[in-house]
C-alpha positions in Angstrom: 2.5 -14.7 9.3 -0.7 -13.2 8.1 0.9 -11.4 5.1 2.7 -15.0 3.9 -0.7 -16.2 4.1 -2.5 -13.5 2.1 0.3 -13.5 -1.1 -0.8 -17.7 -1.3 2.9 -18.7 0.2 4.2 -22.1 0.8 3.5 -22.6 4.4 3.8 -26.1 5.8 4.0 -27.9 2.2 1.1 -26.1 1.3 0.2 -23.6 -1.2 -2.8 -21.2 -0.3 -5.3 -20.1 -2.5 -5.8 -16.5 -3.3 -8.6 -14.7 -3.5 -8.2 -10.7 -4.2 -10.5 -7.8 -3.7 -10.3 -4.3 -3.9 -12.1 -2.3 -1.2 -12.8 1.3 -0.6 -11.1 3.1 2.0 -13.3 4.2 5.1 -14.8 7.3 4.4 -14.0 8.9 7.8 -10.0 8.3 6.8 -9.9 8.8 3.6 -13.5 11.0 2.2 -14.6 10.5 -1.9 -13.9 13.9 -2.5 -9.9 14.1 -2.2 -10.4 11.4 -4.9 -10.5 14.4 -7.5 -7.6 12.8 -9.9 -6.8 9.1 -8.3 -9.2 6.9 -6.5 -8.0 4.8 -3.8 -8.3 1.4 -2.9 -7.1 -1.0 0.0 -6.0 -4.6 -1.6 -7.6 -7.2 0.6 -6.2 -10.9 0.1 -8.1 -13.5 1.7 -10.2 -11.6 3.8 -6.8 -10.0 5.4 -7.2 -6.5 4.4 -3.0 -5.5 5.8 -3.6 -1.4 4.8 -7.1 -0.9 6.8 -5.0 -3.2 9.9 -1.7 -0.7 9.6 -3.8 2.6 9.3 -6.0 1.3 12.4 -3.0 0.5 14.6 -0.9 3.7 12.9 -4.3 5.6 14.6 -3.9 4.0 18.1 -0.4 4.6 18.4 0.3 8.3 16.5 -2.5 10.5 15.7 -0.4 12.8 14.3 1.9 11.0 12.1 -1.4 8.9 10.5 -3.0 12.6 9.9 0.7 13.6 8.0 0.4 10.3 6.0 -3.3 11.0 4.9 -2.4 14.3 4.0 0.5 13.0 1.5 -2.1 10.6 0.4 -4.9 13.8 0.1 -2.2 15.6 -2.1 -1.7 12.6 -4.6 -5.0 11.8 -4.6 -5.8 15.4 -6.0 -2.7 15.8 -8.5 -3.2 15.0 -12.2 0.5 13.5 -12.2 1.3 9.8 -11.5 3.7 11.4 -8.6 2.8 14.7 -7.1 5.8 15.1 -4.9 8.8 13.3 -5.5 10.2 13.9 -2.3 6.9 12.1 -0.2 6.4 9.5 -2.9 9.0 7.4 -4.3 9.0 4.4 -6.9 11.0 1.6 -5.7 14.9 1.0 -6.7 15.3 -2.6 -7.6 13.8 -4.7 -10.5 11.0 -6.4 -8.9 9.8 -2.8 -6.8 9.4 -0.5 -9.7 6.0 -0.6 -9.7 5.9 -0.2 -5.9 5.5 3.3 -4.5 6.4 4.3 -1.1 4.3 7.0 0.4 5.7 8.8 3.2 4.3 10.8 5.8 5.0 14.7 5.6 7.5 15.4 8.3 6.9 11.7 10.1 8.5 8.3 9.8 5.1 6.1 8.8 5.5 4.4 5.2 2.7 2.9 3.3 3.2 0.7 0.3 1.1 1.1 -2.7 0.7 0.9 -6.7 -1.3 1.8 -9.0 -3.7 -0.1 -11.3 -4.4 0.2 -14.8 -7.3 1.9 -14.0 -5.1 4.9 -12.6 -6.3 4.0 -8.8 -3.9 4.0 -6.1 -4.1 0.6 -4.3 -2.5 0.8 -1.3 -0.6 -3.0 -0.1 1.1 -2.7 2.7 0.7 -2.0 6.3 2.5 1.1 7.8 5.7 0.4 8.8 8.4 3.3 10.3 11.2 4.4 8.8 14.7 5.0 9.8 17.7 6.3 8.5 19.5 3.7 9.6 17.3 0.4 8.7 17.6 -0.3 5.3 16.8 -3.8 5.3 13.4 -3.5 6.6 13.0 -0.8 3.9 13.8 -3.9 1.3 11.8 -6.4 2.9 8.6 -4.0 2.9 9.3 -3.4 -0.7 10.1 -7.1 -1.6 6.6 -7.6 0.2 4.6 -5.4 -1.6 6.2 -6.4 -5.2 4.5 -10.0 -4.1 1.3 -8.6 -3.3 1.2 -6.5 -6.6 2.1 -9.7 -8.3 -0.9 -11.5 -6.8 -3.0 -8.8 -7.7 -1.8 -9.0 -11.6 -2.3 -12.7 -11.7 -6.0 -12.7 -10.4 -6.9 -9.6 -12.3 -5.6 -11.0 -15.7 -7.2 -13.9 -15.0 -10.5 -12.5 -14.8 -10.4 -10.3 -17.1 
């Protein structure tokens, strides 16, 4: 329950407290210079950092599908347009996901959850997760997820501003 834990969930009667960092993609992933347009970040919540976890194990288990995933994320990084290819990236559907974006993997089934900030940086949430056609509750849940990590984001940004 690692990603309860990092959104400051009620586990056990008790509420967690958040803390919320930004941090910069390894370089060896993701280089500076894709980051033409966007810069990226990976949103770490209490010293769980769920992206740099999800890209590491995407990496262990298919080369080839993390590699089509980095270069959907390459592509956006480089576009001056919020979404570069409406067919790889995708806003979420309900209410609570519209700030959510779903980035998929070109010709693979890996998914990475992200937003941006107001600083026009892409913050990617979420771990990877696979898609199928047929599992659209998963799809939900992931989103649900990463509209809770977006909203812990907001609340400790505004409050240090």
């Amino acid at each position: 329950m690692k990603v309860d834990k990092a959104v400051g969930f009620i586990e056990k009667g008790a509420i967690l407290k958040t803390k919320v960092k930004l941090i910069d993609p390894p370089e060896e992933m993701i280089p500076l210079k894709w980051q033409v347009k966007h810069k990226l970040k990976l949103l770490e919540i209490n010293g769980v950092n769920i992206a740099l976890t999800g890209l590491a194990d995407l990496a262990s288990k298919d080369i080839r599908d993390l590699k089509k995933l980095l270069k959907t994320i390459k592509l956006q990084l480089n576009s001056k347009d919020i979404i570069h290819n409406s067919q790889k990236i995708q806003k979420g559907k309900k209410s609570n996901q519209k700030k959510i974006i779903e980035i998929k993997a070109t010709r693979g089934h890996s998914r990475l959850l992200a937003f941006f900030s107001e600083k026009n940086e892409i913050i990617i949430c979420t771990h990877t997760y696979w898609k199928t056609s047929s599992n659209k509750k998963q799809q939900n849940r992931e989103f649900d997820k990463a509209a809770n990590l977006y909203q812990q984001y907001l609340k400790h940004y505004k409050k240090n501003k």
